[in-house]
C-alpha positions as CSV (number, residue, x, y, z in Angstrom):
1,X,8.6,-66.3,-17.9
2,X,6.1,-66.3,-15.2
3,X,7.5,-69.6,-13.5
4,X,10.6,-68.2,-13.5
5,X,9.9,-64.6,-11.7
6,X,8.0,-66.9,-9.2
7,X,10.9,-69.3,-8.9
8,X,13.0,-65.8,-8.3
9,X,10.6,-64.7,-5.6
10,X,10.4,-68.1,-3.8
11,X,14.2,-68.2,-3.3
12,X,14.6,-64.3,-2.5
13,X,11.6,-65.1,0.3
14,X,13.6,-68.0,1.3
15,X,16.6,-65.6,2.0
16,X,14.9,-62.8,3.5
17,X,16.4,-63.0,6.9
18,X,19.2,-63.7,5.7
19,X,20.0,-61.0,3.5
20,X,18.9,-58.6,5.8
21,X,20.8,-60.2,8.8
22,X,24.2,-59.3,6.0
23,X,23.0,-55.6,5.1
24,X,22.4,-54.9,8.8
25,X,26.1,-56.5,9.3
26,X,27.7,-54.2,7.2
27,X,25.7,-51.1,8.4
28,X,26.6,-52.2,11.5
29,X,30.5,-52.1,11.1
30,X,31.0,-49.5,8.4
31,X,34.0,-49.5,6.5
32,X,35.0,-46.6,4.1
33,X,36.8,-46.6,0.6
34,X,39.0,-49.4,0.0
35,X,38.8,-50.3,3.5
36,X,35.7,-52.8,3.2
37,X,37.6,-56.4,4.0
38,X,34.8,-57.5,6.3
39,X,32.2,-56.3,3.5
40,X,33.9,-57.9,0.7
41,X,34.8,-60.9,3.0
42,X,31.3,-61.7,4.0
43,X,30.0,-61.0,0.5
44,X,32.3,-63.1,-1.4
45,X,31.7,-66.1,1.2
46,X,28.1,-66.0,0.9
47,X,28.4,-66.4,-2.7
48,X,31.0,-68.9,-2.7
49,X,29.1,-71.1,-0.3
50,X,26.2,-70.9,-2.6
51,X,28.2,-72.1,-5.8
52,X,29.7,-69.2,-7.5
53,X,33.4,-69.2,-8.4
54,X,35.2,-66.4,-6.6
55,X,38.1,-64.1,-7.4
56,X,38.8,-61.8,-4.7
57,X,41.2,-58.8,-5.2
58,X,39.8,-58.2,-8.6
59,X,40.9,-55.6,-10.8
60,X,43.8,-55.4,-8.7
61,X,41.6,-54.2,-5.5
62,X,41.8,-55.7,-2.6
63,X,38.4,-55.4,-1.5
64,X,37.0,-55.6,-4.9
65,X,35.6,-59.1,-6.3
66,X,33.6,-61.3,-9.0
67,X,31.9,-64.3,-8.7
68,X,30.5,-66.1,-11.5
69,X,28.3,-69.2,-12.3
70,X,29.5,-72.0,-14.4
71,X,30.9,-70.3,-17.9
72,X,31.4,-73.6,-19.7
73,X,27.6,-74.9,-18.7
74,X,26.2,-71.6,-20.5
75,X,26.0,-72.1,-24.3
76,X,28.6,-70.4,-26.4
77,X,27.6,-67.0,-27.0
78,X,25.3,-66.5,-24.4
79,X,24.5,-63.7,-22.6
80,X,26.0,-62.4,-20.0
81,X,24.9,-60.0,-16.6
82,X,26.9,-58.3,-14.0
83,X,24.6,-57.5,-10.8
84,X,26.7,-54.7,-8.8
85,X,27.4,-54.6,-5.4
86,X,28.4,-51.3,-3.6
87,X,29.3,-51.5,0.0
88,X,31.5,-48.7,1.5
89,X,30.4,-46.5,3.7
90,X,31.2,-42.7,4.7
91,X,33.8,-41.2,7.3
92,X,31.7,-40.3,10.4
93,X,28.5,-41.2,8.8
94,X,28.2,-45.1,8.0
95,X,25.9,-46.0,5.4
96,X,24.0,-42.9,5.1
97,X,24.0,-43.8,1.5
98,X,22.3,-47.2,2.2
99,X,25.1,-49.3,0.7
100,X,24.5,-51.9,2.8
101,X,20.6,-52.2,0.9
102,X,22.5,-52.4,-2.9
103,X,25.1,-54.8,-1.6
104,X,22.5,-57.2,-0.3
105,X,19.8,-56.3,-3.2
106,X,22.7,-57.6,-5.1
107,X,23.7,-60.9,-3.3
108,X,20.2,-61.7,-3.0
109,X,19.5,-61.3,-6.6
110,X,22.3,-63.2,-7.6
111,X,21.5,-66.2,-5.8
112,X,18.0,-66.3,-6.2
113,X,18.6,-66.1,-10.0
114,X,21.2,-68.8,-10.0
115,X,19.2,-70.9,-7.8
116,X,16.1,-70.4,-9.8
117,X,18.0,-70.3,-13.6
118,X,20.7,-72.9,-12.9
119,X,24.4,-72.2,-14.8
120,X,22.9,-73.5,-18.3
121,X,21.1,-69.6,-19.0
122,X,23.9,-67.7,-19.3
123,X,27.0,-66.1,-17.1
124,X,25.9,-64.1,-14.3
125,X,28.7,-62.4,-12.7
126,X,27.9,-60.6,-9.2
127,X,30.6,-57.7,-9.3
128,X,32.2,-56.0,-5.6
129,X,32.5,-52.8,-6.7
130,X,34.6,-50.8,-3.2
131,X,35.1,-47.1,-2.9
132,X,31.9,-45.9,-5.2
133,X,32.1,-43.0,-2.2
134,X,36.0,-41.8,-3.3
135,X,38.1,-43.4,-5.5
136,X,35.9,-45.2,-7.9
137,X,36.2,-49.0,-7.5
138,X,34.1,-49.1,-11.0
139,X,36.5,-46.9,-12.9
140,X,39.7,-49.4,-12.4
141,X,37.3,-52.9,-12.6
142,X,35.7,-51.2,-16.1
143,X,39.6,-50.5,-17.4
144,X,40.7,-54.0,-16.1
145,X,38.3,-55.6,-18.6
146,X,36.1,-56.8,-16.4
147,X,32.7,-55.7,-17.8
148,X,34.2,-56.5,-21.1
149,X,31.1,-59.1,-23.0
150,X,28.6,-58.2,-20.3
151,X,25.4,-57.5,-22.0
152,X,23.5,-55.4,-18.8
153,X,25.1,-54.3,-15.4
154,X,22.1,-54.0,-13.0
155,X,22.1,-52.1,-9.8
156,X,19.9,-49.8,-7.9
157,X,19.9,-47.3,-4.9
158,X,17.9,-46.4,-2.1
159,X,17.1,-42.5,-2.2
160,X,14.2,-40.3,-1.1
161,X,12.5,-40.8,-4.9
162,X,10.5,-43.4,-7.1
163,X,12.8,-42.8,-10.2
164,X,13.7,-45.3,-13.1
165,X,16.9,-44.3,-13.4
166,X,19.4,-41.6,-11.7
167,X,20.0,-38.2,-13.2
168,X,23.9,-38.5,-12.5
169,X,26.7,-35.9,-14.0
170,X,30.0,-36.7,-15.0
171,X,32.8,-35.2,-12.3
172,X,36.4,-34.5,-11.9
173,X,38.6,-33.4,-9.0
174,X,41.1,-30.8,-9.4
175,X,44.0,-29.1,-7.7
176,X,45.4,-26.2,-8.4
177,X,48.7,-24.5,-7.0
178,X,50.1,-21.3,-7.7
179,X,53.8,-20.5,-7.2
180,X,55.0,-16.9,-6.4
181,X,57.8,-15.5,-4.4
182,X,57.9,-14.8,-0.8
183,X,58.8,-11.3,0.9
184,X,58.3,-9.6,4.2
185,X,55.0,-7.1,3.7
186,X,56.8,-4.3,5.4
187,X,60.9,-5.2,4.9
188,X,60.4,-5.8,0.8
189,X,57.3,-5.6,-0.5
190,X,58.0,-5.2,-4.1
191,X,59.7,-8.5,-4.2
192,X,57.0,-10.6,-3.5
193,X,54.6,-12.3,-5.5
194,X,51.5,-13.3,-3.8
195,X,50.2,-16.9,-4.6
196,X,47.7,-16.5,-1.9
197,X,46.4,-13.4,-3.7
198,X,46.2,-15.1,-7.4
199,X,44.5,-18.1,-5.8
200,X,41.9,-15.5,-4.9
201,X,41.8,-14.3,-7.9
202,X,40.8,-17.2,-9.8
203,X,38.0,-18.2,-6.9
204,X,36.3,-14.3,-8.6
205,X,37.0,-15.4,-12.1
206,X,35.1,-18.7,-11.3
207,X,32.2,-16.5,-9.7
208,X,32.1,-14.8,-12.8
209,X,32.5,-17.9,-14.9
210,X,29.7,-19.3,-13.0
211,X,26.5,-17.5,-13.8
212,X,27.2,-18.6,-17.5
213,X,28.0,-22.4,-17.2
214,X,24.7,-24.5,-18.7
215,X,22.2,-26.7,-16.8
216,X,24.3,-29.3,-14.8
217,X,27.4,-27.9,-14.6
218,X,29.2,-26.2,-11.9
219,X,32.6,-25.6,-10.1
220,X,33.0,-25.7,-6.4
221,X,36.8,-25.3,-4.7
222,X,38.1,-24.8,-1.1
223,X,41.7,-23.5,0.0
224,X,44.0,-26.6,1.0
225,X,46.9,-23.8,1.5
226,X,46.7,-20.3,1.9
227,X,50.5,-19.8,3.1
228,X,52.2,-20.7,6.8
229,X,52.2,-16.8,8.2
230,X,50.4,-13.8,8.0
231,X,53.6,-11.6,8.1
232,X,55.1,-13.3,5.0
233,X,53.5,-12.7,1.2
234,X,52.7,-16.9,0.4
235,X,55.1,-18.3,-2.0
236,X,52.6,-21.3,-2.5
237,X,48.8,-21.3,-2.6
238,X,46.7,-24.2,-3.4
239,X,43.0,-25.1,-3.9
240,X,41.1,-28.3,-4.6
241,X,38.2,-27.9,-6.7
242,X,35.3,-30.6,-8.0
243,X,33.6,-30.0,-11.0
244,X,30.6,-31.4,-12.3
245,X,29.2,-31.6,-16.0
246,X,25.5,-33.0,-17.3
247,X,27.3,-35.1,-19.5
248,X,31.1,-36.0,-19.7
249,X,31.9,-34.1,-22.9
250,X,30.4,-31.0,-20.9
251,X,33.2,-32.0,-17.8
252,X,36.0,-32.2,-20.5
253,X,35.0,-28.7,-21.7
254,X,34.7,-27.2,-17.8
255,X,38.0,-28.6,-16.9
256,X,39.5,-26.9,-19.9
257,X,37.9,-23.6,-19.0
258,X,39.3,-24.4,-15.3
259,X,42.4,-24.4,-16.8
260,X,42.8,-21.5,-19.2
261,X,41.2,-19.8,-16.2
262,X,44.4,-20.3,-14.3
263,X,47.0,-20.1,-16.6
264,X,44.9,-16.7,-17.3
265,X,45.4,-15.9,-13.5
266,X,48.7,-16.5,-13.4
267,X,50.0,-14.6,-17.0
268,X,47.6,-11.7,-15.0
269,X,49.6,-11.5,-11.3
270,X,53.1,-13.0,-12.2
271,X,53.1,-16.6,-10.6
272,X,53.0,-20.2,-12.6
273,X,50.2,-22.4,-12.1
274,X,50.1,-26.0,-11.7
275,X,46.8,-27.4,-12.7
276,X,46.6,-31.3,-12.0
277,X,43.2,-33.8,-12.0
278,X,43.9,-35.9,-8.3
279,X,41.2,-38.5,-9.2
280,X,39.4,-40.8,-11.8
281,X,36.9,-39.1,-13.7
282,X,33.5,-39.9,-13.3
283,X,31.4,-40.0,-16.3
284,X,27.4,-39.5,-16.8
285,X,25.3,-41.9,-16.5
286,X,23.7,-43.5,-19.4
287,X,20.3,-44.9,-18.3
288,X,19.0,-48.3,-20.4
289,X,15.4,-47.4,-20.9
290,X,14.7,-51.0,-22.0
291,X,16.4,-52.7,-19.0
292,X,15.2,-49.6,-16.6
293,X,11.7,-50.0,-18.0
294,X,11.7,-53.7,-17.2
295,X,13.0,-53.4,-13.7
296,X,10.2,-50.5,-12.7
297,X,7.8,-53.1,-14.2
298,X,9.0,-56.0,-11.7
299,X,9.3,-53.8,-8.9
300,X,5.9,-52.4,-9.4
301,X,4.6,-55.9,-8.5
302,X,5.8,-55.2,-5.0
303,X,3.6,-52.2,-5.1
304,X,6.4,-49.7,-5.7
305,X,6.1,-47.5,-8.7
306,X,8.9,-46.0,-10.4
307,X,8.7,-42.4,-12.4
308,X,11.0,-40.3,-14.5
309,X,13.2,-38.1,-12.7
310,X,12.0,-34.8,-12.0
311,X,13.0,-32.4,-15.0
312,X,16.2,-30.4,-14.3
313,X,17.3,-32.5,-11.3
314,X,20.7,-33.7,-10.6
315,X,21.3,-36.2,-8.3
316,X,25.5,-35.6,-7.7
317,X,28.2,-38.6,-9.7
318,X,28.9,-41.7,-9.6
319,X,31.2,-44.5,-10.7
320,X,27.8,-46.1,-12.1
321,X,28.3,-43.6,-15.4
322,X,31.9,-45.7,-16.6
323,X,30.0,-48.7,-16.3
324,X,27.3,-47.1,-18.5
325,X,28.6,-45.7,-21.3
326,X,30.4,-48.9,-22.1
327,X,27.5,-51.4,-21.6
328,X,23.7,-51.6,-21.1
329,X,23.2,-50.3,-17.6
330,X,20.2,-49.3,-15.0
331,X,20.6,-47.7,-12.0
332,X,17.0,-46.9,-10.4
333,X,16.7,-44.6,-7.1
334,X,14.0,-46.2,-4.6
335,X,13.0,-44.4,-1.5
336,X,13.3,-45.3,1.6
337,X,12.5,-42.2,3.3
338,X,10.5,-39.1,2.0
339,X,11.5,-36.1,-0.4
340,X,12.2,-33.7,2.6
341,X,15.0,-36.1,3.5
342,X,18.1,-36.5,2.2
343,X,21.2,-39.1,1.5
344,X,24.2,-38.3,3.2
345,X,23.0,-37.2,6.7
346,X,22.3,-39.1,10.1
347,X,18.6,-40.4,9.3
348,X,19.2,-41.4,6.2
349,X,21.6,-44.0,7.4
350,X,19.4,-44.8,10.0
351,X,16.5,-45.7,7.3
352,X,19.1,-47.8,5.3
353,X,18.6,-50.1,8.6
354,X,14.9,-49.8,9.2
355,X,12.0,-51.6,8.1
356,X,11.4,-49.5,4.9
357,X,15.1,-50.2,4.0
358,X,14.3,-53.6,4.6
359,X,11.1,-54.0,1.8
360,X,12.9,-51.9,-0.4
361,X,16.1,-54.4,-0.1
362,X,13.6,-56.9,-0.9
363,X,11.9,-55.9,-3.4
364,X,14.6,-54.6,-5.4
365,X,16.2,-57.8,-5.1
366,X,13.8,-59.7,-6.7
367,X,13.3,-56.9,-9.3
368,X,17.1,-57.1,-10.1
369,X,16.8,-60.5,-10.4
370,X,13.6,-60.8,-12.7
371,X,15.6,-58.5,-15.1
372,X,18.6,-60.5,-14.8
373,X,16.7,-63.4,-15.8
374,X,14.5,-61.3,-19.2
375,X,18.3,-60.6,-20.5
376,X,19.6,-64.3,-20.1
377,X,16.3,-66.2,-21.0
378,X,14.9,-63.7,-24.1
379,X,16.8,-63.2,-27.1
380,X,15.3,-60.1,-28.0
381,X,16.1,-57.9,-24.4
382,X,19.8,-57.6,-25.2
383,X,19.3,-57.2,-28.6
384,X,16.9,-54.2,-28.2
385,X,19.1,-53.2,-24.9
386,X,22.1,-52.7,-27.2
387,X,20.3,-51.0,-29.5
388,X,19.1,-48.4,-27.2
389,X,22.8,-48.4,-26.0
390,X,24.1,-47.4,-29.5
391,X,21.5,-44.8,-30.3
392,X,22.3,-42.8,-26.6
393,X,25.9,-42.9,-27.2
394,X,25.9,-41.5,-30.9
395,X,22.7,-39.0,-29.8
396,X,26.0,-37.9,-27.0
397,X,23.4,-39.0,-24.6
């Protein structure tokens, strides 16, 4: 295999400027959820020019798409790899989650592995997954069938750590509205029945229901109606709440609890609640300690060395975890700015276009595709992938 991770880094060096001259052309002209057509144009261009067979508006998305090498050259039975590309950005901030890095990491790794492998390996599939940020691109592509057969899904993200894979919960979005009656406070006050007053009322039975939820778990809501005037008692009250569980069995439970909670509330004060989930549910991730364990040891070549996640850490959700817990998965933080930073705020995206962001683009490309090519070219890494695979998912892992 040595000839072929130096094949791999010949043709990612070949590329360099131009894979950064595309990440620095999406951070450039951000686009958020299901909004990415240049993204997913100059994405899906890059690969077709290069060879790969193109269907755009996958999944039914229309900034969602998958190219693929030459199925009928690859061997009947043969494995197959999905390399993940996230590219939308956030409202106001841009890509202070350095999507633009993990959508060239991933266009760099799939041509350099094609280039170095040929179609005759395998399939490799490199995946536009939009709206990782809201909405879920991953969710729809993984319940159109698309990662159906794929033996390893390979991504990774810049972050402020070293880890080999991301400690990500599952999470669920959910609003709740409370119907009453409305009166005048002073004209006929017993008439009323305060929705305003039970939606408060279930914010203190979630404070309460808060100090006992387990590691990884939480609820946090905000008020998206609290009535129209202060002189009328609100026949309506609303409030969206996110909740997060270590694992996705732990969301299913917290969502119940959510609701029993508010159906409490509302026995309790008089009104009828309406509980209703307003997005896809992200589940946990599922790291592959096999794959992961091979990508930390190709990236360590570049002189970056991947640990395990600090213990009792949780790194927020992602649409990364539907993808895992249906196939062999890895999805490594790198950093590209210290641990006193942060994702999600102004410097961050401003690292996700500097030179750091850069090497770790690099590197991570050629680590992504060095694994790609262990789970195409050796028998044994799927087989022992899916085996790690199976034992997670019946540990509840």
């Amino acid at each position: 295999m040595d000839s072929v991770y130096a094949r791999i880094e010949q043709e990612v060096a070949a590329r360099a400027e131009r894979l950064w001259d595309v990440s620095l052309a999406l951070h450039h002209e951000p686009e958020t959820a299901y909004e990415e057509h240049r993204a997913a144009r100059l994405l899906a261009d890059e690969l077709e020019h290069e060879g790969f067979v193109v269907e755009r508006g996958a999944a039914g998305l229309p900034t969602a798409f998958v190219a693929r090498t030459d199925t009928a050259a690859a061997p009947e039975g043969a494995p197959r790899v999905a390399l993940l590309m996230e590219y939308d950005a956030l409202p106001e901030l841009g890509h202070a989650c350095g999507h633009n890095l993990i959508a060239a990491a991933g266009l760099g790794a799939a041509l350099a592995a094609r280039a170095a492998l040929g179609d005759t390996a395998g399939t490799l599939l490199a995946v536009g997954t939009p709206a990782e940020e809201r909405g879920g691109g991953k969710v729809a592509e993984v319940a159109a069938g698309l990662f159906d057969g794929v033996d390893a899904a390979l991504m990774f993200h810049p972050g402020v750590y070293d880890w080999t894979w991301a400690p990500l919960t599952a999470s669920a979005q959910v609003r709740i509205g409370f119907h009453g009656r409305a009166a005048h406070p002073t004209g006929n006050p017993t008439e009323g029945i305060d929705a305003l007053g039970a939606l408060i009322q279930l914010f203190n039975t979630l404070g309460v229901l808060d100090r006992r939820l387990p590691a990884g778990s939480h609820i946090q809501g905000i008020v998206t109606d609290g009535g129209r005037a202060t002189n009328i008692v609100p026949e309506y009250a609303e409030g969206l709440f996110g909740l997060r569980g270590a694992t996705t069995s732990a969301l299913a439970d917290l969502v119940e609890e959510l609701r029993s909670c508010a159906q409490g509330v509302a026995l309790a004060t008089g009104t009828r609640a309406e509980v209703a989930e307003v997005a896809a549910r992200y589940e946990h991730f599922r790291d592959n300690d096999v794959l992961s364990g091979l990508f930390a040891g190709h990236l360590e070549k570049a002189g970056i060395r991947l640990s395990e996640p600090a213990a009792g850490v949780y790194l927020g959700s992602s649409d990364i975890g539907n993808v895992s817990t249906r196939v062999p998965a890895i999805h490594p933080f790198v950093a590209i700015m210290g641990s006193d930073g942060s994702d999600h705020t102004p410097e961050f995206a401003r690292a996700a276009a500097g030179p750091r962001g850069r090497e770790v683009m690099l590197a991570a490309a050629h680590a992504l595709a060095s694994t790609a090519a262990d789970v195409l070219l050796r028998p044994d890494v799927p087989k022992q992938a899916w085996t790690s695979h199976h034992r997670k998912a019946a540990a509840g892992e």
